[in-house]
MARKOL-103769 format. One record per residue (C-alpha): chain; x, y, z. Coordinates in pm, whole numbers, plus 50000, padded with zeros to 5 digits. Layout:
// residues N
A  X  Y  Z
...
// end
This chain:
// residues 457
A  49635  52235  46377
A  49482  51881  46394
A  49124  51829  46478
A  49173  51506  46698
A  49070  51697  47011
A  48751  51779  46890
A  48686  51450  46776
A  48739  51340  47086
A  48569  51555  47270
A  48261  51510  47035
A  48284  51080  47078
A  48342  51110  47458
A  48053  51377  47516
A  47753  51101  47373
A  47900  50897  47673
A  47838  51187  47929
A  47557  51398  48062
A  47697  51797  48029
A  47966  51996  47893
A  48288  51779  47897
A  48456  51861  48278
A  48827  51827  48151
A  49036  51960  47886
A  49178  51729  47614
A  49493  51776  47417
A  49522  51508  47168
A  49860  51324  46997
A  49819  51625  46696
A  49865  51905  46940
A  49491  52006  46907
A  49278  52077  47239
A  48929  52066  47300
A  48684  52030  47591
A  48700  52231  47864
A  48849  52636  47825
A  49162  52654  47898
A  49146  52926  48177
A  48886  52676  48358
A  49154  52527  48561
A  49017  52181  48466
A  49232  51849  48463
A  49400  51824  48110
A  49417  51491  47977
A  49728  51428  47750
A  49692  51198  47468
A  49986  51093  47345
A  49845  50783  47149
A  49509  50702  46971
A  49572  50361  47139
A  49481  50546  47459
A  49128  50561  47320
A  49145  50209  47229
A  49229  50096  47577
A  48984  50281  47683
A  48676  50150  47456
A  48791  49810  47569
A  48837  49837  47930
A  48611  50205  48048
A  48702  50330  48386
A  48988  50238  48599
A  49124  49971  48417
A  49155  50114  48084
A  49317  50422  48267
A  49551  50238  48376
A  49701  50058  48110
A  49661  50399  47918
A  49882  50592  48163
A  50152  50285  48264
A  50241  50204  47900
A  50280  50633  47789
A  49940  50625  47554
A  49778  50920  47802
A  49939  51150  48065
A  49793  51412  48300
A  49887  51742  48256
A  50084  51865  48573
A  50051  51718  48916
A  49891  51359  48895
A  49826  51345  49234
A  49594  51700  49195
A  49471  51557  48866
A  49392  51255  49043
A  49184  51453  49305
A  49049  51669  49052
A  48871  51397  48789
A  48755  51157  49085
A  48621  51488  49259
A  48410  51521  48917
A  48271  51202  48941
A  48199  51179  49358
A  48033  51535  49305
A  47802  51443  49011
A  47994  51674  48761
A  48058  51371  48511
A  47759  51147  48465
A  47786  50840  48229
A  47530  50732  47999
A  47480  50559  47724
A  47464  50707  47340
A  47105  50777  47241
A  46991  50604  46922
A  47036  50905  46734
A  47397  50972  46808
A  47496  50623  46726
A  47590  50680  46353
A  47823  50988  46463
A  47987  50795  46773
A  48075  50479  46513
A  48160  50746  46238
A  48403  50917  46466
A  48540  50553  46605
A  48665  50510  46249
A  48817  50856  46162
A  49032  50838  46577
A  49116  50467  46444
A  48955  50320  46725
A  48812  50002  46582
A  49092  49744  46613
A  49174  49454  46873
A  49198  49467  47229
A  49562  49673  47282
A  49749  49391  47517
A  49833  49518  47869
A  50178  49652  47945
A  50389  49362  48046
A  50461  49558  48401
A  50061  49380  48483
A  50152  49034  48716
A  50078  48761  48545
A  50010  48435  48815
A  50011  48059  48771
A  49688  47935  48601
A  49716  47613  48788
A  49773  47779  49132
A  49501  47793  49350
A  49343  48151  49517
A  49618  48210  49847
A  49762  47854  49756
A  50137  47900  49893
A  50280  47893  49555
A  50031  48160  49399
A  50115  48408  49728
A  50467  48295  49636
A  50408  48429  49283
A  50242  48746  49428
A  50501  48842  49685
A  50781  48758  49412
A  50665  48976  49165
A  50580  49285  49396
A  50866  49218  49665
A  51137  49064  49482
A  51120  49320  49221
A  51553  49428  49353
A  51597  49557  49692
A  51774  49855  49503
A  51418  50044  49412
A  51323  50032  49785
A  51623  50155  49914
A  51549  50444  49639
A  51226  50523  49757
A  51198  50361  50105
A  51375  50543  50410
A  51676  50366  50591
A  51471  50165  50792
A  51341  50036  50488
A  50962  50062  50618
A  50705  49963  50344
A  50407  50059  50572
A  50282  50359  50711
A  50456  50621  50933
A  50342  50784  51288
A  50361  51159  51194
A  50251  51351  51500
A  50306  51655  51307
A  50132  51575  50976
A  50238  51881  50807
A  50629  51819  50857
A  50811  51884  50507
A  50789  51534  50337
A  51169  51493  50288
A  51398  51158  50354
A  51462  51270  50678
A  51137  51349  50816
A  51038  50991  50668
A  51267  50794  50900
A  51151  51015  51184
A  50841  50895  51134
A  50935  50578  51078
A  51128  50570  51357
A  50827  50674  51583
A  50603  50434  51467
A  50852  50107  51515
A  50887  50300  51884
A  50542  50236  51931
A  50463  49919  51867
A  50777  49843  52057
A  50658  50004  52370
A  50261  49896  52278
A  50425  49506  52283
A  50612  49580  52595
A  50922  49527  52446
A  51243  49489  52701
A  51597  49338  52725
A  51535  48956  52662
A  51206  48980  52551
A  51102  48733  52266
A  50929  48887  51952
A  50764  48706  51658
A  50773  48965  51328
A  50539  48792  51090
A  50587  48890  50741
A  50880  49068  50849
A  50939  49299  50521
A  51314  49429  50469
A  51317  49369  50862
A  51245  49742  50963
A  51116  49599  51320
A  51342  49320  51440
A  51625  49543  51375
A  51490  49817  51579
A  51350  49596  51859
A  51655  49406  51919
A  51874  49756  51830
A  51726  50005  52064
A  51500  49777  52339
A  51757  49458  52392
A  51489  49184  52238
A  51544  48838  52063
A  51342  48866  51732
A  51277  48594  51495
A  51147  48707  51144
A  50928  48504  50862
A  50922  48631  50546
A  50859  48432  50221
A  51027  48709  49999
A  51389  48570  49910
A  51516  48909  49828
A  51394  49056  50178
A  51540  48758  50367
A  51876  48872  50199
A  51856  49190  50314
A  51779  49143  50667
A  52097  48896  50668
A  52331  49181  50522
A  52176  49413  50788
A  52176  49230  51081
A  52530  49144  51009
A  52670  49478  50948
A  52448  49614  51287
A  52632  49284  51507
A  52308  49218  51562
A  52297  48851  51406
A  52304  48703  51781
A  51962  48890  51879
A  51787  48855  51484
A  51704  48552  51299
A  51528  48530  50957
A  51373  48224  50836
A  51201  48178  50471
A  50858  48097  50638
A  50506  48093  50504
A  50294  48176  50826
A  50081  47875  50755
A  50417  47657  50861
A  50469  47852  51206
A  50238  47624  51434
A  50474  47305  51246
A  50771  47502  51418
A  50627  47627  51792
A  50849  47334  51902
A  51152  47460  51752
A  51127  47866  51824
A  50892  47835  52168
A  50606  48058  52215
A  50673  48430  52217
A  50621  48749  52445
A  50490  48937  52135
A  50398  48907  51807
A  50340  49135  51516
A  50203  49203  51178
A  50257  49489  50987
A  50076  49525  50713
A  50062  49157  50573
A  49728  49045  50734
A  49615  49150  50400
A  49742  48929  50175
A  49565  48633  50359
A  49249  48649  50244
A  48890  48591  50391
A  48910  48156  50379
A  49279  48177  50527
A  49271  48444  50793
A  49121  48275  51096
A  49443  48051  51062
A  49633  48351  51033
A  49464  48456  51380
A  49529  48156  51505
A  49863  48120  51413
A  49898  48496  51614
A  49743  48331  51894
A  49938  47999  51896
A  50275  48183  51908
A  50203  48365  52224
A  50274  48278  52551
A  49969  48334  52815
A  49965  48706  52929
A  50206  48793  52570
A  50111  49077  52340
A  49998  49102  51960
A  50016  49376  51743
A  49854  49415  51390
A  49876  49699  51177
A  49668  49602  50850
A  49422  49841  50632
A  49074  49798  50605
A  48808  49889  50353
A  48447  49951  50352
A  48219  49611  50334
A  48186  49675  49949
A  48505  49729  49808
A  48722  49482  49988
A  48985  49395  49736
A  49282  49643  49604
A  49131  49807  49365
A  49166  49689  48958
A  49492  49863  48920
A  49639  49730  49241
A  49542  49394  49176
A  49642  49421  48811
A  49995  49553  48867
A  50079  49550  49217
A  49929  49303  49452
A  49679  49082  49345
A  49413  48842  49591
A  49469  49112  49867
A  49114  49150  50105
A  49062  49467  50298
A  48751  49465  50504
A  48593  49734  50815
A  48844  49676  51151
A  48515  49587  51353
A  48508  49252  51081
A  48905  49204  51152
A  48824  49274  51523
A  48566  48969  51572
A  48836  48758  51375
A  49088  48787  51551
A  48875  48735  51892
A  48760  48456  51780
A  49078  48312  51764
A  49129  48364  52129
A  49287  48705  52139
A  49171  49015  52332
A  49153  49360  52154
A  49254  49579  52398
A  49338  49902  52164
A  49237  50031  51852
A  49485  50308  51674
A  49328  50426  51391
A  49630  50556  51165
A  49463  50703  50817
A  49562  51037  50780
A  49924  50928  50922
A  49925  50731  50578
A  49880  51046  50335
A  50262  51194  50421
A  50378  50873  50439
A  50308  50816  50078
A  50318  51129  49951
A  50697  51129  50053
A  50746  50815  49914
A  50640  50992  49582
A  50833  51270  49629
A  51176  51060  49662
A  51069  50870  49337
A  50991  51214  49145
A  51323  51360  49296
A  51535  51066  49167
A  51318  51001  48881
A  51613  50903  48645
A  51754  50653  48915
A  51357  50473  48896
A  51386  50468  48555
A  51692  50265  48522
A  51590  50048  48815
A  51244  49941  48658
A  51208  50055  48332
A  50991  50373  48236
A  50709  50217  48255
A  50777  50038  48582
A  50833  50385  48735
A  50492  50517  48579
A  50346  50224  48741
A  50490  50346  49071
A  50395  50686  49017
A  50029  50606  48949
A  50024  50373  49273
A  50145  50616  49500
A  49949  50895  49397
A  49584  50726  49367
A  49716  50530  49710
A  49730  50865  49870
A  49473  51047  49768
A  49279  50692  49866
A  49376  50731  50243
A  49335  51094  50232
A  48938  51082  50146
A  48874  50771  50348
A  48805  50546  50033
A  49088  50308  50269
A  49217  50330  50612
A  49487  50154  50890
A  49468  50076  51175
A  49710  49918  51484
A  49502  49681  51703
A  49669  49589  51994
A  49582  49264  52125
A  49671  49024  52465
A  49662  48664  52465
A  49528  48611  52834
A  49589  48382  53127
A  49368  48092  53219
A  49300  48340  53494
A  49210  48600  53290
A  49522  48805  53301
A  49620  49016  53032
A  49950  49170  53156
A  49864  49496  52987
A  49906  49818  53169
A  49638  50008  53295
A  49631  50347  53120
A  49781  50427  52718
A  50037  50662  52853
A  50304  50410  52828
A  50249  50355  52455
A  50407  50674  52352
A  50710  50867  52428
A  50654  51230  52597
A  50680  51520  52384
A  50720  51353  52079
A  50819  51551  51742
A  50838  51435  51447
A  50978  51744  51294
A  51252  51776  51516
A  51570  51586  51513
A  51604  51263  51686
A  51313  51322  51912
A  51207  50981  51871
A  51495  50904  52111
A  51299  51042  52384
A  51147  50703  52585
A  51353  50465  52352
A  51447  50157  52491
A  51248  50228  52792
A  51008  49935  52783
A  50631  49969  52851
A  50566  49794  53198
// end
């Protein structure tokens, strides 16, 4: 057998305080590092331009590049891998350091025999590459952003996504349902039934859907509470979509979709009127610090006194307010995620009234996690969809998004908001029992149709 592994082991331990916390098993079929009855994290790897990446980019970013283009793997679960190495390094277990003067000849020596000395190893092409000329949250670099993440063919959403076609997180009252498709829409389902009943929704009533997504919402609002919905979206492919749907639903006299950056919607009061509610799911990140007190404004500005707003965004802790490298890398670049109390005094400031705070974390872990389980199920399908290492890419982002939620390195949260009378009248009810139906399961079928369509007074 080779003698890569221990190679390997011997570079990577001058960079680390301790006995080496995982096992290795290099592209030879040697292992080193950890025993193998430790039940450590073993690190495949299937390339020596794995190490490469790695010497070039340590930590996250090198990782990912590694894993996306096939150069390392994780034996077994990634998700539990996942958990396993960052565990290691929130615990202590792995500390970094750098090689001791002594040490240097034998780290160089052992560069040479892995073949580690060499160029930078270019990223895999799945990383977004953006205008150079365009601005931060210019329209046509958030054009560029939302193309590449949202117009990447309805057909892998449909794959992965439940029938409503909901790319943000579920209301799971019982978190430990089986993750399955049909415990998805469920909880799909009971989420768009509360923010329907939260925004007071009715026969007639107006709603604004802001960043509207594959149009999850105004479907259900005008489907199952009777309102008139009008939908922005700068995504092409989602505007499609919505069209088809609304169409085939005989909904197209209740739902209309218009190619809209949010900045234009104040240009266009005139045309659509002021609303009775507005909403936001999950695209008041993709704003940015500079632009979002005109994205609060432009909330504010499309509500009639005594309307409702709802936005469901996640938030961050103070010092990591961005993505993440690998989610701004492959995924969704210029995205800002700050504490709720920060989005809070934003969106007051605009004029708005927070009148309820949801937090929704832990309601995000099955949400995911059954979004991965649909990809691994149909992993064949993702494949031919975006490529092998498209669906990597996938796989990676749903698992480390998970296991983010899950140990509160991110959060979301549904703030409820009122845009009040000169008089100071909100038109909210007086107690939360309004906001969500009786009884509600999300394990068993169609109890989400308890309440539907019953508008909150």
């Amino acid at each position: 057998m080779g003698q890569a592994a221990a190679r390997v082991a011997r570079a990577v331990g001058a960079f680390v305080d301790g006995p080496l916390p995982v096992r290795i098993r290099a592209w030879d079929g040697s292992e080193a590092g950890a025993p193998a009855d430790s039940g450590a994290p073993v690190v495949v790897l299937n390339h020596r331009r794995a190490l490469r990446r790695l010497l070039w980019q340590p930590g996250e970013m090198g990782l990912a590049h590694a894993y996306v283009s096939g150069d390392l793997d994780v034996d077994g679960d990634l998700g539990e891998g996942l958990a396993a190495m960052w565990g290691l390094v929130r615990d202590g277990a792995v500390t970094p350091r750098r090689p001791r003067l002594g040490e240097l000849p034998g780290v160089v020596g052992n560069a040479a025999r892995l073949g580690l000395l060499g160029p930078k190893p270019a990223p895999p092409p799945e990383a977004i590459r953006l205008p150079r000329c365009a601005r931060l949250h210019s329209k046509l670099r958030d054009r560029a952003v939302i193309a590449h993440h949202y117009d990447a063919g309805n057909d892998f959403y449909e794959l992965i996504l439940d029938a409503n076609m909901a790319y943000s997180s579920g209301y799971w009252p019982d978190l430990d349902a089986p993750l399955d498709p049909d415990t998805l829409r469920r909880a799909q389902d009971a989420k768009l039934d509360m923010v329907c009943r939260k925004l007071g929704l009715g026969p007639g009533s107006t709603l604004l859907d802001v960043g509207c997504g594959w149009g999850s919402l105004p479907v259900h609002a005008a489907k199952h509470y009777g309102a008139q919905v009008r939908g922005v979206t700068i995504a092409t492919e989602q505007r499609d979509h919505i069209n088809q749907w609304i169409r085939a639903e005989g909904l197209a006299d209740r739902v209309q979709v218009d190619l809209v950056d949010y900045r234009d919607i104040p240009a266009r009061i005139e045309e659509y009127g002021t609303f009775d509610a507005v909403s936001s799911i999950e695209m008041g990140e993709h704003v940015g610090d500079e632009n979002y007190p005109t994205f609060a404004a432009t909330l504010h500005g499309a509500l009639r006194p005594g309307g409702r707003a709802l936005v469901q965004q996640m938030s961050r802790g103070a010092n990591h307010p961005g993505g993440g490298a690998f989610i701004e890398t492959y995924v969704t670049p210029d995205m800002v995620m700050r504490p709720v109390g920060d989005t809070l005094t934003l969106l007051q400031r605009a004029g708005l009234e927070v009148r309820d705070v949801h937090v929704m974390r832990e309601h995000y872990v099955p949400t995911i996690r059954a979004w991965l389980a649909t990809l691994e199920a149909h992993w064949d399908r993702a494949v031919a969809l975006a490529g092998v290492r498209g669906a990597r890419m996938w796989r990676l982002y749903l698992a480390g998004g998970a296991l983010a939620f899950e140990e509160n390195r991110m959060g979301v949260d549904q703030i409820l908001l009122a845009r009040p009378t000169a008089t100071g009248r909100s038109g909210m009810p007086t107690t939360r029992a309004t906001f969500e139906p009786a009884g509600l399961q999300v394990g068993a079928s169609g109890a989400t149709e308890a309440g539907r369509g019953t508008p909150a007074p």
